[in-house]
N, C-alpha and C positions, 0 to 999 in steps of 0.2 A: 636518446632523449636530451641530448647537449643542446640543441636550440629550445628545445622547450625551457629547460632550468634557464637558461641564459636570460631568456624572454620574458620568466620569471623573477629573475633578478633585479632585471634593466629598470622594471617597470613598477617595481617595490616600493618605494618612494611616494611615486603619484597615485600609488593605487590603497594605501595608507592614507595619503592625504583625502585623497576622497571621499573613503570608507570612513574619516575620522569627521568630518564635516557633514557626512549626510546623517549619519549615525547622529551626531550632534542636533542636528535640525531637526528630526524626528524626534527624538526625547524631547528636545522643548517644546515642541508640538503636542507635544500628548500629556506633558507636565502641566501646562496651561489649561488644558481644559476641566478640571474643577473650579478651579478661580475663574474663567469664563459661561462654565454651564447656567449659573443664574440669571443672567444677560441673553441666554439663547435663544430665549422667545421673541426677545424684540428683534434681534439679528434674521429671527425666521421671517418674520412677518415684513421685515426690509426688504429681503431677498424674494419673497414672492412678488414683490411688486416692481423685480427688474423684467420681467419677461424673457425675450430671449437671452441677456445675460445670464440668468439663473440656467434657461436652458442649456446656453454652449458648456455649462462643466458639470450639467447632473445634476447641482443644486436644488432644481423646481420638486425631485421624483425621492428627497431624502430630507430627516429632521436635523437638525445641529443638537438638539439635546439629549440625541442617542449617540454612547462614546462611537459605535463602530459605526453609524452615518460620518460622524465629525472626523473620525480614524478616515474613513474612505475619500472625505475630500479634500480633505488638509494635509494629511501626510502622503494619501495617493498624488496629489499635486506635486509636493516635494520629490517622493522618488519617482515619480513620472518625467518629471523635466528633468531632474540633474541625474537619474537613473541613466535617460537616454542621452543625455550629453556626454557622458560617462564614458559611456559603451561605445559612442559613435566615435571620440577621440580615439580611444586606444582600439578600435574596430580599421580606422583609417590611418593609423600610423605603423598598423602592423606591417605590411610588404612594403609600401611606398618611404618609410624609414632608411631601407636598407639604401636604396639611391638618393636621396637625400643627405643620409651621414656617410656616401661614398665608401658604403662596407660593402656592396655588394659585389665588387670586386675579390676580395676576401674570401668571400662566403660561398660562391658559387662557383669558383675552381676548387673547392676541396671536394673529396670523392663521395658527396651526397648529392644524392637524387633531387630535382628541384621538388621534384612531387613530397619527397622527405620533408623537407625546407618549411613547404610551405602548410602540410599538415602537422607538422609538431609546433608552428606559427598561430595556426588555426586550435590547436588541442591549448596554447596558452591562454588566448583570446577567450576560450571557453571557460577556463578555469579563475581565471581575473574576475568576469562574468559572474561565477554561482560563487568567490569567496566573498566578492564584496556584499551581492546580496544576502546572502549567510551570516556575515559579521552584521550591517546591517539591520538585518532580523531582525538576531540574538540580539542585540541593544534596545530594539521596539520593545520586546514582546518582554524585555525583563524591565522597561521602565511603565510599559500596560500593568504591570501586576503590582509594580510600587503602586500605583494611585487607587487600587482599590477598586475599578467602576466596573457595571457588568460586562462585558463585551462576547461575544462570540468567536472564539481562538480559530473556528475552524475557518470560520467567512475570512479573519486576519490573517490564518496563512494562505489560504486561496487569494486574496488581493498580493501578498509576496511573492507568490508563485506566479501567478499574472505578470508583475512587473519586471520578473525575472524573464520568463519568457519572453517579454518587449525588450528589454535590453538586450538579448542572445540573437532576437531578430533584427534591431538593426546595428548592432556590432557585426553579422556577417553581413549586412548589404556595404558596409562601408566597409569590409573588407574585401569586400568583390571589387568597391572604388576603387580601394586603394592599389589594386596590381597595375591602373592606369595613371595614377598617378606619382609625382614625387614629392605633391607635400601636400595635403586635403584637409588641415584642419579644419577651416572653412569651410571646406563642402561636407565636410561630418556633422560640426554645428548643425549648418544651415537644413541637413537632410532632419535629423532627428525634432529642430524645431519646427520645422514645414509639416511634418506629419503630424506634428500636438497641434495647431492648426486646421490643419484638416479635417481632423476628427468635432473641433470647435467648429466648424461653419459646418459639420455633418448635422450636430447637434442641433444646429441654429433652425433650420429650413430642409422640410421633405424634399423637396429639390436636389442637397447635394446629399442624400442619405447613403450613395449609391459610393462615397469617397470611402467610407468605411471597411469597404474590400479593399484597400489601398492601406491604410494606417493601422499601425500593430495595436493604436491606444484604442481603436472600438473593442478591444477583446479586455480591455481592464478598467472599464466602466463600475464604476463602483456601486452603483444603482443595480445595475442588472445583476452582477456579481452577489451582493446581499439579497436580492429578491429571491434568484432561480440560483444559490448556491451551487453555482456550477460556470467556469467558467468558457464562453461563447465556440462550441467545437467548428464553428464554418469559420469564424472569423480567424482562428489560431491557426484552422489548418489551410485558410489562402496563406497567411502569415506567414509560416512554414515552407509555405513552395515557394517562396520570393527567397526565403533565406538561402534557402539548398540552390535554387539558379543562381543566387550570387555567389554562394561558395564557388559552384562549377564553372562558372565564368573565370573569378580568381584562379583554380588550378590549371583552367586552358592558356588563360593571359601568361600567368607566370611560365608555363610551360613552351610558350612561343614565341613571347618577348625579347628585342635584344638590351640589353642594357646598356644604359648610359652612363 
């Protein structure tokens, strides 16, 4: 388990800063909404007469003056984007690092298996994953209970669980990139925000309804999530088979790559 800790270590820092910043953004988010809930009838009444606006984020199908409506679009927006920016950076810096900071010289004559390498690679990438959302959490759900308001704990950890799953899903597709590549920040970004898009023009028009099999965000729809307390089993488990072919692409890649 030497490159897991390692990986663990390396990555301690940014993954701190993170957790310390989204954690941050969520609390404020949720501290606000007492001093905001009196204003949220007009804010409702604004927002139905955007049309398809309202529609691309859910908005039309939820109240603002219910905390766990207002929990579902404003704070699921937060760890939704920066959840998956998150995951898609340290999902594509995983293998693609080692040729990059020219370690992989180093690392791949000593007497471990690549297949080793690149599953105790992968078992970090997972654990970064569920600590940040964890810590995370624990920060939401202990500054929910500072303000008092009624909420429903089970729908708030089903939307955490959700967003944990979308970030596990594309931390491994950017980690299938990354055995092709040797520097992917950019295509991590770009992957993780294209699919928060996609899922927006899913939202817009029954036309593209069908992009939803494509994007992990139709499965942490916060409308649907609070309605049918349960969240969406077709769309998680295409989700699911996109991640596992990207893993097993990464351990073929890495396994028959020459390095540079």
């Amino acid at each position: 388990m030497t490159i897991f800790f390692h990986e663990l270590k390396r990555s301690r820092i940014s993954l701190l800063i993170w957790t310390a910043v989204l954690a941050f953004m969520m609390g404020i988010t949720v501290l606000i909404f007492p001093q905001m809930k009196p204003q949220m009838s007009q804010m409702e009444n604004m927002m139905s007469d955007m049309g398809s606006f309202s529609a691309a984020f859910g908005m039309d199908k939820m109240s603002f003056g219910r905390f766990t409506d207002y929990f579902a679009i404003e704070c699921g927006n937060i760890l939704g984007i920066g959840g998956a920016i998150f995951s898609a950076i340290f999902g594509v810096n995983m293998l693609s690092n080692e040729e990059k900071e020219h370690t992989a010289e180093f690392l791949y004559v000593h007497p471990v298996s690549r297949f080793r390498i690149v599953t105790e690679k992968l078992a970090a990438l997972v654990a970064q994953v569920v600590v940040f959302n964890t810590a995370v959490a624990a920060i939401s759900l202990v500054t929910v209970a500072s303000i008092g308001e009624d909420s429903d704990i089970s729908v708030l950890l089903l939307l955490f669980l959700a967003y944990m799953l979308l970030e596990l899903e594309i931390a491994m597709i950017c980690f299938g990139i990354s055995a092709f590549l040797q520097s992917g920040i950019g295509v991590g970004i770009g992957t993780s925000i294209g699919m928060y898009f996609l899922n927006i023009i899913a939202n817009i028009t029954e036309d593209a309804k069908f992009l939803k099999y494509i994007t992990p965000f139709a499965y942490t729809e916060g409308a649907d999530i609070i309605k049918n307390h349960t969240i969406s089993a077709t769309y998680l488990l295409i989700g699911m088979c996109m991640a596992l072919v990207a893993v097993v692409i990464a351990f073929y890649r890495i396994q028959t790559k020459d390095l540079k």
